[in-house]
C-alpha positions in Angstrom: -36.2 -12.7 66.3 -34.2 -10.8 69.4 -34.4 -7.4 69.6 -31.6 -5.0 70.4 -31.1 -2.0 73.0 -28.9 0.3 70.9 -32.7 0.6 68.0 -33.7 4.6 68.6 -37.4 4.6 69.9 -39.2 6.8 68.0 -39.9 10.3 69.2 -44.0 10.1 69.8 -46.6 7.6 69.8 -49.2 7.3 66.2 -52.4 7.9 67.0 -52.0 9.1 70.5 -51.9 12.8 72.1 -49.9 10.8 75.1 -46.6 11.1 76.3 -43.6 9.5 74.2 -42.8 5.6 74.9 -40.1 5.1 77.6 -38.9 1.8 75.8 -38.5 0.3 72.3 -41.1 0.2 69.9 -41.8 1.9 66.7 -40.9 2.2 63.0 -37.1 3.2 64.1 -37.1 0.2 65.7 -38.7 -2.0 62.9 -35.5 -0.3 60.7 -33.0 -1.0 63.5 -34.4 -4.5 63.5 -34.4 -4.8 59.4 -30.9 -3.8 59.2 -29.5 -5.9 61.8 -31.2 -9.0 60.5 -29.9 -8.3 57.2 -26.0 -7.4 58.7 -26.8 -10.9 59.9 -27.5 -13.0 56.8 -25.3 -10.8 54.4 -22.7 -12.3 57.4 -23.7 -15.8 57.0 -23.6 -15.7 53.3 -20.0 -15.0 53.2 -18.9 -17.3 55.7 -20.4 -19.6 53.6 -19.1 -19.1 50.7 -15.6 -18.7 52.6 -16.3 -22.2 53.7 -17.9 -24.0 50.6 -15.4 -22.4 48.6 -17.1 -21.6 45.3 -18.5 -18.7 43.5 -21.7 -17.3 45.4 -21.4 -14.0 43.4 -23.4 -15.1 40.0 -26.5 -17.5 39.5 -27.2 -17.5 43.1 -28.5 -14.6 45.8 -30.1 -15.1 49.3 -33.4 -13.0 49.6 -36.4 -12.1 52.2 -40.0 -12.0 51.5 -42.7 -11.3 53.6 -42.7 -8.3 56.6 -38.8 -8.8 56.8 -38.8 -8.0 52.5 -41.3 -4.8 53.8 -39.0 -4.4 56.6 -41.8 -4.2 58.9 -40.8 -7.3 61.1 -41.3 -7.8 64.3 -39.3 -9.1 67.1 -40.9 -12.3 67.7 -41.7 -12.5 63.4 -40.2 -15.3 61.4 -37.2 -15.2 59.5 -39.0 -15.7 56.1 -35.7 -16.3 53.7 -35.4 -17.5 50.5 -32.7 -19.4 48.4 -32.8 -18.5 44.9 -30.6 -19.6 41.9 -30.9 -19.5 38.4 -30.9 -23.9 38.0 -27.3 -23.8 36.3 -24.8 -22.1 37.2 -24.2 -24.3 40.4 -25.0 -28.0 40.8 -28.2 -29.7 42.5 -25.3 -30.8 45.2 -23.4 -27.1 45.3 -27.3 -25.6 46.3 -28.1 -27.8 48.5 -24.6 -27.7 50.5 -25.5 -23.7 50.2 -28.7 -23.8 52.2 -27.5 -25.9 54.9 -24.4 -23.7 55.5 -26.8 -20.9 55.4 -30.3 -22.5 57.7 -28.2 -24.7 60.0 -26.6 -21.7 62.0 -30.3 -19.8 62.3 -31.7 -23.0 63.8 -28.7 -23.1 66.0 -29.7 -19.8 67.5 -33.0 -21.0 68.1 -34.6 -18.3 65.5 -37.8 -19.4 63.9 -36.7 -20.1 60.6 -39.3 -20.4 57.2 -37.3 -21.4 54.3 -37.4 -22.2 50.9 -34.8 -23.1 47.7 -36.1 -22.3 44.2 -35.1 -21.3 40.6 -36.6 -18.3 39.2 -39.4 -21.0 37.3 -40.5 -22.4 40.5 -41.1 -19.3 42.2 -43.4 -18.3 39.4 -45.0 -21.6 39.6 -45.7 -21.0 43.6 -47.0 -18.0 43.3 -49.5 -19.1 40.6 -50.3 -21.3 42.9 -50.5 -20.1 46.3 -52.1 -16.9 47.0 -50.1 -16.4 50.1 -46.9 -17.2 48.7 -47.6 -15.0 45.9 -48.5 -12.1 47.9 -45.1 -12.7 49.9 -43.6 -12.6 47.1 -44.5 -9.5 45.8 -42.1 -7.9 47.9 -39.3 -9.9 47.3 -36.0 -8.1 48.7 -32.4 -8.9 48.0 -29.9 -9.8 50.6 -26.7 -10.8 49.5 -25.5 -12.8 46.3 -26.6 -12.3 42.7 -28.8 -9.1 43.0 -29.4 -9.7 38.9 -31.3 -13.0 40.3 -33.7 -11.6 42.7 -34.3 -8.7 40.3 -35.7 -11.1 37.8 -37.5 -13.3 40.1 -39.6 -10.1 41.2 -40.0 -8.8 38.4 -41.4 -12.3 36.7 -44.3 -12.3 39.7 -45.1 -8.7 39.6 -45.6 -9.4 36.0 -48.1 -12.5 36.5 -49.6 -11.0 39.0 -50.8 -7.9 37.1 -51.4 -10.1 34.0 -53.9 -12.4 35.9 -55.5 -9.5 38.2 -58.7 -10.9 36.9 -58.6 -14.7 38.0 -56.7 -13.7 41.8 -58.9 -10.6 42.6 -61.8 -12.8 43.7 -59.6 -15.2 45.1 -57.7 -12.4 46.8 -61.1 -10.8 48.2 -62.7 -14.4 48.9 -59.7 -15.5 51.4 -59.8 -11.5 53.2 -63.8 -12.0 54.0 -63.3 -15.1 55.0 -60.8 -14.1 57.6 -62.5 -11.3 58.5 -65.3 -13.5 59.3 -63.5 -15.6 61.4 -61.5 -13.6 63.4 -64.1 -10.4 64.0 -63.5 -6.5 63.2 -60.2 -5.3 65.2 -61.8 -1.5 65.5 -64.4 -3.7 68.1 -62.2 -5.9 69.8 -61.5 -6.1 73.4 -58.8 -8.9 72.9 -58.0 -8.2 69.1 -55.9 -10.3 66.6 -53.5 -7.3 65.8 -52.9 -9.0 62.3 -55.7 -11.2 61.1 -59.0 -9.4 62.2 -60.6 -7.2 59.5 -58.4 -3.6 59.6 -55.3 -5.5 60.8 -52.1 -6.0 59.7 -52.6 -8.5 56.9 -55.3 -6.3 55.3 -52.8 -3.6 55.1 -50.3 -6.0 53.2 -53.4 -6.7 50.7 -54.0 -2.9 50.0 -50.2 -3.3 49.0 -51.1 -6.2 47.2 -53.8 -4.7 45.2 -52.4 -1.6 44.3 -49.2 -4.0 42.7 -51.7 -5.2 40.2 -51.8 -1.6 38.7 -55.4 -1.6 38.7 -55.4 1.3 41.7 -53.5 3.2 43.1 -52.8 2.7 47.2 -54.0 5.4 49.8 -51.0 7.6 51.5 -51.4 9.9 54.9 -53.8 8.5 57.6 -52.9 4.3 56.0 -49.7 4.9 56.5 -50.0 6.4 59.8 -52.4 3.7 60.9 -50.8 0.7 59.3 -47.9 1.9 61.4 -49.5 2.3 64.2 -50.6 -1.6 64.4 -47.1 -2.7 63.7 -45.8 -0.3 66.9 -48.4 -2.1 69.2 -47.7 -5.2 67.8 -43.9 -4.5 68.5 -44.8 -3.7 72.1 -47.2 -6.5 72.9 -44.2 -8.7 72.0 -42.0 -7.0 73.5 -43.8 -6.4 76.9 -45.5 -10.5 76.7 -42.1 -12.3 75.2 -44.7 -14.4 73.5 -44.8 -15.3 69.5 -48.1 -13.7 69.5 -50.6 -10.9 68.0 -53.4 -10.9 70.3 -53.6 -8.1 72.6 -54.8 -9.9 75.6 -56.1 -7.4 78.8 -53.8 -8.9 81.1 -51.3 -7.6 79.1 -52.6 -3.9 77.7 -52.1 -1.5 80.2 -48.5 -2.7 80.0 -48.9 -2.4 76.5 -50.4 0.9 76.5 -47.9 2.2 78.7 -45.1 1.3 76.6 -46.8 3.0 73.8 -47.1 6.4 75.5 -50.6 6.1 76.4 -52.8 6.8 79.9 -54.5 3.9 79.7 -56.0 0.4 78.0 -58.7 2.5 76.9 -56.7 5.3 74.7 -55.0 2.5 73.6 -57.9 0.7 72.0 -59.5 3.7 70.9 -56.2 4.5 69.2 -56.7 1.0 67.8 -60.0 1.5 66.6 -59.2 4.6 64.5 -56.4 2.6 63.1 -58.4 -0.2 62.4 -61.2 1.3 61.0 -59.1 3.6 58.6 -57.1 0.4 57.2 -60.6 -1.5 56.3 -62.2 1.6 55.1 -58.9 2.2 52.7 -58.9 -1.9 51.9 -62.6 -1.4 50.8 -61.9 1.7 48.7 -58.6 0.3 46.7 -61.0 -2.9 46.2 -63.8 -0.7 44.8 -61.2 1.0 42.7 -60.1 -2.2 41.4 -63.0 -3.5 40.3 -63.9 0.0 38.7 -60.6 -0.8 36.5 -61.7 -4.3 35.7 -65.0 -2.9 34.4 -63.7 -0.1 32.2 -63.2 -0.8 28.6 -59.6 -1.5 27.2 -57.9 1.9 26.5 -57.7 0.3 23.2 -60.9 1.0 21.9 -60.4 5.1 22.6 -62.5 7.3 24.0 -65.9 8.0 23.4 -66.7 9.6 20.1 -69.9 11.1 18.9 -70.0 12.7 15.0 -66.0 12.1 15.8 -66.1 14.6 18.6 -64.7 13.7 22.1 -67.6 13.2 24.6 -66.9 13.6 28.7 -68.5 10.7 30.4 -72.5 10.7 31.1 -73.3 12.0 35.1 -76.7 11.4 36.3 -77.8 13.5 38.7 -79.1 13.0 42.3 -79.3 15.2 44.0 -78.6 19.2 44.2 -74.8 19.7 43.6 -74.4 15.7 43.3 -74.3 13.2 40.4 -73.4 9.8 40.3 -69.6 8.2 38.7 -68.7 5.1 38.0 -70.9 3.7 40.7 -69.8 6.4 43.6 -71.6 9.7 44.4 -69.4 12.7 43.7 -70.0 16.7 43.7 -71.3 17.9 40.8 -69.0 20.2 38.7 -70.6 23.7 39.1 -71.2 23.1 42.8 -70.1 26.0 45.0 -69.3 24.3 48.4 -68.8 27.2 50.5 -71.8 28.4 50.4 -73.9 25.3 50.7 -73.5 23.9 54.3 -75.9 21.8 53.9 -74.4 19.5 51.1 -72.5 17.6 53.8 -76.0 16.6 54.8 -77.8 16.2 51.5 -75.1 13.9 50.1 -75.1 11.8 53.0 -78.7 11.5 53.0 -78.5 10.6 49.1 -75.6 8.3 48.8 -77.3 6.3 52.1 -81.0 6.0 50.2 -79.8 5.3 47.4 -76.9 2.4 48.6 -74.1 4.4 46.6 -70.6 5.5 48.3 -69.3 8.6 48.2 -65.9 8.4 46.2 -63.2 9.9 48.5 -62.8 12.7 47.0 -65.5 14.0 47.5 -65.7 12.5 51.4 -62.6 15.2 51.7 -64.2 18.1 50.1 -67.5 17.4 52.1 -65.0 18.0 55.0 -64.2 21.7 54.5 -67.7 22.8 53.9 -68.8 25.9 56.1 -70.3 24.9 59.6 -74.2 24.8 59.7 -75.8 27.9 61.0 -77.3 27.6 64.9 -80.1 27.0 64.6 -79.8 23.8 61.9 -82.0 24.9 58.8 -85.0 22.5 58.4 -83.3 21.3 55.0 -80.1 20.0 57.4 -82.7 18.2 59.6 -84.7 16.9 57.3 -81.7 15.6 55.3 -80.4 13.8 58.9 -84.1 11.9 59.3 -83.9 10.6 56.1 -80.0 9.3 56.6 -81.0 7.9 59.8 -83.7 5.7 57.7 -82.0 4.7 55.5 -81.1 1.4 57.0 -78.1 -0.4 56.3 -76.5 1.4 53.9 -76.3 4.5 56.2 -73.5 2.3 58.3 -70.8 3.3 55.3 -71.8 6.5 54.5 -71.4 7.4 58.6 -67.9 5.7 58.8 -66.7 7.6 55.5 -67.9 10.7 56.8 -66.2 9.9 60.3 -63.3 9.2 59.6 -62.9 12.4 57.8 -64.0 14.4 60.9 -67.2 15.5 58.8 -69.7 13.6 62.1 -67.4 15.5 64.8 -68.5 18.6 63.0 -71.8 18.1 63.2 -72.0 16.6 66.4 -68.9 17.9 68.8 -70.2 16.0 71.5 -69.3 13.1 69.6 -65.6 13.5 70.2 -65.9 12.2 73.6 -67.4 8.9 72.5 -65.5 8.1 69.3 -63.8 5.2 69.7 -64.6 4.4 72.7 -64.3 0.9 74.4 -67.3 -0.6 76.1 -65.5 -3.3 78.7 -69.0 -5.1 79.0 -69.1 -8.8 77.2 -72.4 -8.0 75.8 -71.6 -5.0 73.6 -69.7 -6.5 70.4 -69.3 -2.3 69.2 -67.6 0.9 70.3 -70.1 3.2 72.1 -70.0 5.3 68.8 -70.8 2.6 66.7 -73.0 1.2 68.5 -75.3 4.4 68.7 -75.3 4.1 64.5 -76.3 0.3 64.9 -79.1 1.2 67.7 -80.2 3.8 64.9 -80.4 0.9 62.0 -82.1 -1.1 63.7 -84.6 1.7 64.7 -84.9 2.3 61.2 -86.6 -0.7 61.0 -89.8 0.4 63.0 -93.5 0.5 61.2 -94.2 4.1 59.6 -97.1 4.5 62.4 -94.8 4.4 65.2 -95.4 7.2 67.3 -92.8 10.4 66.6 -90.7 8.2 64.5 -88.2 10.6 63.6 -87.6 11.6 67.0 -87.4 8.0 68.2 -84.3 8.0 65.3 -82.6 11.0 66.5 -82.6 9.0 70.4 -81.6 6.2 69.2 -78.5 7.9 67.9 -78.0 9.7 70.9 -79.2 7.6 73.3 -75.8 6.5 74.7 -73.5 9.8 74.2 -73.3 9.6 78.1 -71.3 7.4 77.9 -68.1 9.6 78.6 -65.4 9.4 80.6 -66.0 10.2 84.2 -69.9 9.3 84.3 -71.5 8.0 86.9 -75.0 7.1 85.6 -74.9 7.4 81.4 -78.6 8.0 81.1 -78.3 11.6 83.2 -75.1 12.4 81.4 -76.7 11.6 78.2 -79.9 13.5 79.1 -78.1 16.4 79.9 -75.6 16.0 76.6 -79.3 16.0 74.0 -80.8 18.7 76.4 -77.9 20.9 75.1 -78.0 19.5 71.6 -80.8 19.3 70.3 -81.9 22.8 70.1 -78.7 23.5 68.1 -79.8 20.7 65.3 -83.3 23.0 65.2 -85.7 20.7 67.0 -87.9 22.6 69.6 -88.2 22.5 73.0 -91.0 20.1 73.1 -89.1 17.3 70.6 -86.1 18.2 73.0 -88.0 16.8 76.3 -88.9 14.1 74.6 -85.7 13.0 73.2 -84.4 13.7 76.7 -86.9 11.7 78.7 -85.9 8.3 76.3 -82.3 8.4 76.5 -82.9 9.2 80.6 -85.1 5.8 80.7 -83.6 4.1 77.9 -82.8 0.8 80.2 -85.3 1.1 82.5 -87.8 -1.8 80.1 -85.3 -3.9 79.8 -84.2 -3.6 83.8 -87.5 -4.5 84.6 -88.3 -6.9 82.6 -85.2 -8.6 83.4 -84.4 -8.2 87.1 -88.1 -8.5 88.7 -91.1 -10.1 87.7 -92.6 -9.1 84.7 -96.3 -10.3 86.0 -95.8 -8.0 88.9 -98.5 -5.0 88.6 -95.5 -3.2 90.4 -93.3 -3.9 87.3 -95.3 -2.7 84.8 -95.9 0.6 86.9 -92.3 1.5 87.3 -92.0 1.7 83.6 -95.3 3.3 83.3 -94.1 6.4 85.5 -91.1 6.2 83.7 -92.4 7.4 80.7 -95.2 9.7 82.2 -97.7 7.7 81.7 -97.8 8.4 78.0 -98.6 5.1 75.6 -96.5 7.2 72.4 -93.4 7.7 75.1 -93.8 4.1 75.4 -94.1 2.9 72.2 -91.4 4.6 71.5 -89.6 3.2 74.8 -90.6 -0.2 73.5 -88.8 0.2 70.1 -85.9 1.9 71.4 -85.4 -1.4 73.5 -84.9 -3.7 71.3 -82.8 -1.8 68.6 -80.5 -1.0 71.2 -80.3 -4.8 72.5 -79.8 -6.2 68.9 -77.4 -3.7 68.4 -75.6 -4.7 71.4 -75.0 -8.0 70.2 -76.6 -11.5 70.4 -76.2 -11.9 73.9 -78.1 -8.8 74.4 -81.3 -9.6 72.7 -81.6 -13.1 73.5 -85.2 -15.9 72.8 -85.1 -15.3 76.5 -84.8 -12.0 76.9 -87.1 -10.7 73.9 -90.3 -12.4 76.0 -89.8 -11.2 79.2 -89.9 -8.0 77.6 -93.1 -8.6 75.3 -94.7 -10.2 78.1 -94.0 -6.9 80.4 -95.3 -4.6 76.9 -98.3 -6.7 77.0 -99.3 -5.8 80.6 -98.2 -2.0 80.6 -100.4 -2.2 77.2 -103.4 -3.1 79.0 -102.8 -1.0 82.1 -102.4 2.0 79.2 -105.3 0.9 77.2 -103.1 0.6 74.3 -104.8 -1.4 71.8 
């Protein structure tokens, strides 16, 4: 698909405080596109039926499916058309003459061309088939001809496809993990898949696809915003490259990102990241809400009665000012918000323990709670140890509470890493998301580990020097908890020591890696490192590896896991650790 000079850019970039783009790109555009593409066919249709000479006004109708029936295309997207008659009101011969008076002259102008001729029967029969199909289908949109046709068509899928919600939900879900798995997590991404990774484009179009079962309803605001967001860039890597392609290669982004109205490659792929991360968190609530629906008894059988008296639903409680719902942790109903600051916190703590999300409703209220007192309250720290070790499950509960802004109010210093792309090969995470891996897999230590729930509180911290502008991220970062930490109550003592890790935090690893880890020498630069204290090291020692395995598999290699263990075992003898 061409694109045209005369399509209004929009007036300012999604997802960016930058300046606006100096060229095309943008929803306008998309519109500009849609409409000129349909101009187009409606065009060809009646030359063709001036040229076939007969009736193209009832049994028959041209229609799109796909990003051009969203009107979302792009300018390099296939022409996804679709010949649709009713099997008798013209002849097997009078069709066929149709679609080659209508494809012929697309191919001619070299446009990339998916077609397809069907009665209203078949294209039920597709889409019971084919789960792509069917999903294209859903948004089957009229272009010229017998709008009474398409009408039907759509209406005949919609209808199957809330009717068998049951048998294509797994199906639906299965072929989505499965890409995802293949094609990585776009919020991560140096080179990303703009459509296929997990938070792309295409798991947008399933959110749409899920809410048409009428099982949920669809998130609005920031999915629009974002889904929007990935088409622009999408529009401008195409535009920029001339290539039929979605991958934002780095040759290509600070082009890219200039055209979108950003500074840089790296506001660019932190706008990404938000973008991404808000469509899969939306994908995996709408799919949580689906299932919900499936689960619930028919409204049929009425609500529940006891002695014939209406009874609300059973809450069990969890927590102070929290119950559980249907599977999700939500505020309780007496719960006075503003003047508990430390609910935030608590349900945080709660949902991550006890492996249950927080419904999004209550994910927004959490977010206008009052700010926590300076000092934090022992309740507030006590509440963030326990999130921290809570393992896995804490990874949902910190990217709910994220995207709301809820961390950034915790933590303002966390602003200036959020999103952020790390350019090195090893790190398979943003520097923000990394920090909250590092912290999982500290979570993970023995119970005896020395200060274990300061060694936490580093390992969540131990790489928020990595802002712009730094020149070493360990002194940045030193200096970042050394202003912190008394804030989130922790004393001056628990301060120093949090500040001494995240100061040496690579220093094991360094030496272990880049000298000889036999070397007396060796094992002495890390012992003055950390004082001279076994705990520090201990500490040190754990610290290391989380924050390796959290880098990625290239970080914490076979290789790489015994040069370190054979460097702890000699600063363990020279410390008389036993």
């Amino acid at each position: 698909m061409a694109h045209t000079d005369d399509i209004q850019a929009p007036d300012a970039p999604p997802f960016a405080a930058g300046e606006a783009p100096s060229l095309l790109c943008g929803a306008d555009y998309r519109r500009g596109l849609a409409d000129l593409v349909d101009g187009a066919l409606s065009l060809l249709w009646q030359d063709a039926a001036a040229r076939l000479g007969f009736d193209l006004d009832h049994g028959v109708a041209l229609a799109v499916v796909g990003s051009l029936a969203r009107r979302d295309a792009g300018p390099t997207s296939d022409l996804d058309c679709l010949l649709i008659h009713d099997g008798k009101t013209l002849t097997q011969e009078q069709v066929g003459a149709l679609a080659e008076a209508l494809w012929y002259p697309i191919w001619d102008a070299g446009l990339d061309l998916d077609h397809s001729v069907r009665t209203l029967a078949q294209c039920r029969q597709i889409a019971s088939r084919d789960l792509v199909a069917a999903v294209g289908l859903l948004d089957l949109r009229h272009v010229a001809g017998d709008a009474a046709v398409v009408h039907r068509a759509r209406s005949a899928v919609l209808e199957d496809w809330r009717s068998a919600a049951r048998r294509r939900l797994p199906e639906l879900l299965t072929s989505t993990r499965t890409r995802a798995e293949r094609t990585g997590d776009l919020a991560y991404l140096i080179e990303p898949d703009l459509k296929e990774a997990r938070g792309g484009i295409r798991d947008a179009v399933v959110v749409h696809a899920l809410a048409a079962t009428w099982l949920t309803d669809r998130p609005h605001g920031a999915f629009d915003r974002a889904h929007d967001h990935l088409l622009t860039v999408r529009d401008a890597v195409a535009l920029e490259t001339g290539r039929h392609t979605n991958r934002l290669l780095q040759g290509d982004s600070d082009a890219v990102a200039r055209r979108c109205g950003y500074h840089d490659r790296d506001d660019l792929l932190a706008s990404l990241a938000e973008a991404a991360r808000t469509v899969a968190y939306s994908l995996d609530v709408t799919v949580r809400r689906a299932r919900q629906a499936l689960r619930r008894p028919s409204p049929r059988r009425g609500p529940t009665l006891i002695r014939g008296r209406r009874v609300a639903p059973r809450l069990r409680a969890v927590a102070e000012g929290l119950v559980e719902h249907d599977g999700e942790i939500v505020l309780a109903a007496d719960v006075d918000l503003s003047h508990d600051p430390v609910l935030p916190l608590r349900a945080a703590a709660t949902a991550a323990r006890g492996g249950l999300p927080l419904s999004p409703v209550t994910v927004a209220s959490l977010a206008t709670a009052p700010p926590l007192p300076t000092p934090w309250p022992s309740a507030a720290r006590h509440h963030l140890i326990h999130l921290l070790g809570a393992g896995r499950a804490q990874a949902d509960v910190w990217e709910a509470l994220d995207l709301e802004g809820v961390v950034t109010q915790w933590f303002p210093a966390w602003r200036a890493v959020r999103n952020r792309p790390q350019r090195n090969p090893i790190h398979i995470h943003t520097v923000d998301r990394h920090m909250v891996e590092t912290a999982i897999n500290a979570g993970e230590a023995p119970k005896e580990t020395p200060h274990r729930d300061l060694l936490l509180v580093t390992a969540l911290f131990h790489d928020i020097g990595k802002i712009a502008g730094a020149a070493d991220h360990s002194v940045t970062g030193a200096e970042i908890v050394g202003e912190m930490l008394p804030g989130l109550g922790f004393n001056p003592q628990e301060t120093a020591l949090v500040q001494r890790l995240v100061l040496v935090h690579l220093v094991l690893a360094e030496q272990a890696t880049r000298s000889d880890p036999e070397d007396p020498e060796t094992a002495q630069a890390v012992i003055d490192a950390v004082d001279g204290d076994a705990e520090t090291f201990e500490m040190l020692r754990v610290l290391t590896e989380a924050d390796a395995r959290a880098a990625g598999p290239k970080a914490w290699t076979p290789w790489r896991a015994s040069l370190v263990e054979t460097l702890t075992h000699r600063i363990r003898a020279q410390l008389a650790i036993p």
